[in-house]
C-alpha positions, 0 to 999 in steps of 0.5 A: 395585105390582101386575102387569099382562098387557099382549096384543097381539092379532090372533095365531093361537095355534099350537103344543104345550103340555102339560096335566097333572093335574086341578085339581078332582081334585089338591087333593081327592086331596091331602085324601084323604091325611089318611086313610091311616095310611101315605105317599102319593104323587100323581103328575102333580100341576101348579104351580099355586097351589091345590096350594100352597095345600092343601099349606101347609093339610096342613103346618098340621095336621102333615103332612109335604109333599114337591113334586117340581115338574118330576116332578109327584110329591106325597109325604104323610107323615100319622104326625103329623096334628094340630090346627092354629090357627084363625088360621092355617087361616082365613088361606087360606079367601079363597084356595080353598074346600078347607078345609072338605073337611079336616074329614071327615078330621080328624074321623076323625083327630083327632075334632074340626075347626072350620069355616072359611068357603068361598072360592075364586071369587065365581060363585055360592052355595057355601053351608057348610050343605051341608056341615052338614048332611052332618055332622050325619048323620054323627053329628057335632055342632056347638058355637060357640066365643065366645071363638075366634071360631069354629064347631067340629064333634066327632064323636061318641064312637066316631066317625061312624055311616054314614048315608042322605044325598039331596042337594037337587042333584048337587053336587060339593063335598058329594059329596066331603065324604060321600065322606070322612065315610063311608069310615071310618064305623061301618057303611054309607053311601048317598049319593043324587044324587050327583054323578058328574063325572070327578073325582069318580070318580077320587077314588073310585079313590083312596080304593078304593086306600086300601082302602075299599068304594065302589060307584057305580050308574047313577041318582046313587046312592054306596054306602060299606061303612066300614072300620077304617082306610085306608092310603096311595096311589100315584095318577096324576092324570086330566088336566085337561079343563078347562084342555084345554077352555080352550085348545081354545077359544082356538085356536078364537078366534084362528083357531089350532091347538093339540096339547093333549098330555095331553087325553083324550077319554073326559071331553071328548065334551061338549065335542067335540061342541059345538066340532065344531058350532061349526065346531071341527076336532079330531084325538085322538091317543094322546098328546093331541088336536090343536084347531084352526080349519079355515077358514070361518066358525064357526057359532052354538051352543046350549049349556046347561051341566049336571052330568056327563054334561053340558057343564061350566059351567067350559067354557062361559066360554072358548067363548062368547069365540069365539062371538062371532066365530060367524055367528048367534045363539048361547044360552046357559043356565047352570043350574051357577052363578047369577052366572056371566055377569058376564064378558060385560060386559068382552066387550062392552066389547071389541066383542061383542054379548050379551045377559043374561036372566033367563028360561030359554033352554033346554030345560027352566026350571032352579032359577034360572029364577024368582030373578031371575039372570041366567043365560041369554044370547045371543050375536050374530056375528060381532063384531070384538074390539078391545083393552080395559083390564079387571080379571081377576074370577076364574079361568075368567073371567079365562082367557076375558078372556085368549082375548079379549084375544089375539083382539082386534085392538090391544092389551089390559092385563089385571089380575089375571092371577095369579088365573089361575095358580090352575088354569093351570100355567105359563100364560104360558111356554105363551102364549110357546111358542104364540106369543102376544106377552103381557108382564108389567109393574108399575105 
């Protein structure tokens, strides 16, 4: 038996939700605990399946995990952290790629980690040698185990050493790896093109609260004083621009009006700015920001997505959704993810008209522009959107074919909708509440 979203479209989504913390900040926070020699706790933490996830993988390696759902409240007891079975831990890598972020910590902890492989969604490279490599300058070294079937990393004897680290690209997930590496390190660390998104920066708030040294230029650069040891936290998540981003989008396509309480508008001008070229109406209020369609036809958009302080490639998925009921020809240039464009196909399929390229359509050639991938697309409308049967291809995708479905006229079945629950709290009593007629059945 499997679940199946069934959406009858053609319906202005129209009310209040409320959007709590960031996924892309909550799980690595709750990494961050292993750190600290005493309790921690995080707050404005949401139900979703990550935050289940990486609780279920610190139980494993001893820590205690209390989850008040209703308060959001996280609480860590780490006196006890320690190795868990291989078995056990590579039982979630299919499930998120948080597991290769435990291994900073438990170097510092424990002294020894294995590796798992990386999950989470299929949209693009999320290569482990990033990570190695951070390691090994680090001091750590790294040993096959035949008989486990596994790659292990040790650190060296008195610990990791503080080192000099360029990335290739500002990625996100080896800036946090560094991050943990460092702050206990023996001696200074500096990290050069780094990435610098919102979330990265409330992290670095968590680990300067746990008692380490971190300072941030203006050019990319990280610098890391190490210390002897961390203590605790007690932390106030930064809400999820994301998922704010998402159901801006969807008010945008159904032609809706949506108060997203909890957005905030310092981490989503980018984004903003392009919804109000759009033809977006927005209002920010202090408790949140109101999005909604104004009237008129919306209008064509160039977007080219980029690390912060650019516009989030997470963003861009749901937006092209109501592009496709924009007047003209909008382009696209995904320069984050090579293989993020996929979702177009189902689009299409519904009455949409884009079209994929190879070629760079932006400002600049990107490291994708001569590879072969499909990273660039132009959207012609407006387009009507007709009900489709489709299958759910990972999280931001399946969102978008959820926005899609709602503004189609007929009806759609969606498969896969769990993937959703992923990075959307409570997403479908929040379709419930915004009016949107969308049931789930077995089949």
């Amino acid at each position: 038996m499997s679940e199946v979203l069934r959406v009858e479209g053609g319906r202005p989504l129209e009310g209040e939700i409320y959007v709590r913390g960031a996924k892309n900040l909550v799980s690595k926070a709750m990494v961050a605990a292993l750190l600290g020699e005493t309790p921690s706790t995080l707050r404005n933490v949401p139900l979703i399946r990550d935050v289940d996830v990486v609780a279920d993988l610190l139980r494993l390696h001893g820590v205690e995990v209390e989850y008040d759902d209703a308060a959001g409240v996280l609480n860590f007891d780490t006196s006890n952290v320690e190795s868990a079975h291989v078995r056990d831990v590579h039982a979630y890598v299919g499930a998120s790629r948080i597991p290769i972020l435990l291994c900073g910590p438990l170097l510092h902890r424990l002294g020894e980690a294995f590796i798992p492989d990386l999950g989470g969604c299929k949209i693009g490279d999320r290569p482990v040698d990033f990570h190695r490599r951070i390691w090994e300058q680090f001091g750590a070294t790294i040993e096959a185990d035949k008989v486990a079937e596994s790659t292990y990393i040790k650190a060296p004897p008195g610990g990791l050493v503080g080192t000099q680290i360029t990335l290739e690209y500002p990625s996100v997930g080896a800036t946090e790896q560094a991050l943990l590496c460092a702050v206990l390190a023996n001696g200074k660390s500096e990290l050069k093109n780094a990435a610098i998104e919102p979330e990265i920066l409330d992290l670095i708030a968590i680990l300067q609260k746990m008692g380490a040294i971190i300072s941030v230029d203006t050019d990319r650069v990280i610098r890391v004083e190490g210390v002897d040891h961390l203590v605790g936290y007690d932390h106030w998540a930064l809400p999820d621009r994301i998922e704010a981003g998402s159901w801006a989008s969807a008010a945008l396509a159904t032609g809706g009006d949506i108060f997203v309480r909890g957005a905030q508008q310092p981490d989503m001008m980018t984004f903003l700015n392009a919804f109000r070229k759009a033809g977006g109406g927005f209002e920010v209020k202090d408790n949140g920001i109101r999005f909604f369609h104004p009237g008129g036809e919306l209008q064509s958009l160039y977007i080219e997505t980029d690390v912060h302080p650019g516009f989030m490639t997470d963003w861009q998925q749901p937006l092209v959704v109501a592009l496709t009921q924009a007047k003209g020809h909008s382009i696209l240039h995904e320069t984050v993810y090579e293989n993020r464009l996929g979702f177009t196909d189902a689009l299409n399929a519904m009455g949409a008209d884009i079209q994929q390229y190879r070629d760079c359509l932006g400002g600049l050639p990107c490291r994708f522009g001569q590879r072969n991938f499909y990273h660039s697309a132009v959207i012609s409308g407006p387009t009507p959107l007709k009900g489709q049967d489709f299958e759910v291809p990972d999280l931001r995708g399946g969102f978008s074919y959820l926005i899609a479905a709602l503004a189609a006229d007929g009806v759609s079945n969606v498969r896969g909708v769990d993937i959703i629950n992923r990075g959307y709290e409570h997403f479908m009593a929040k379709l419930d509440r915004l009016g949107a007629r969308a049931t789930k059945r077995e089949v």
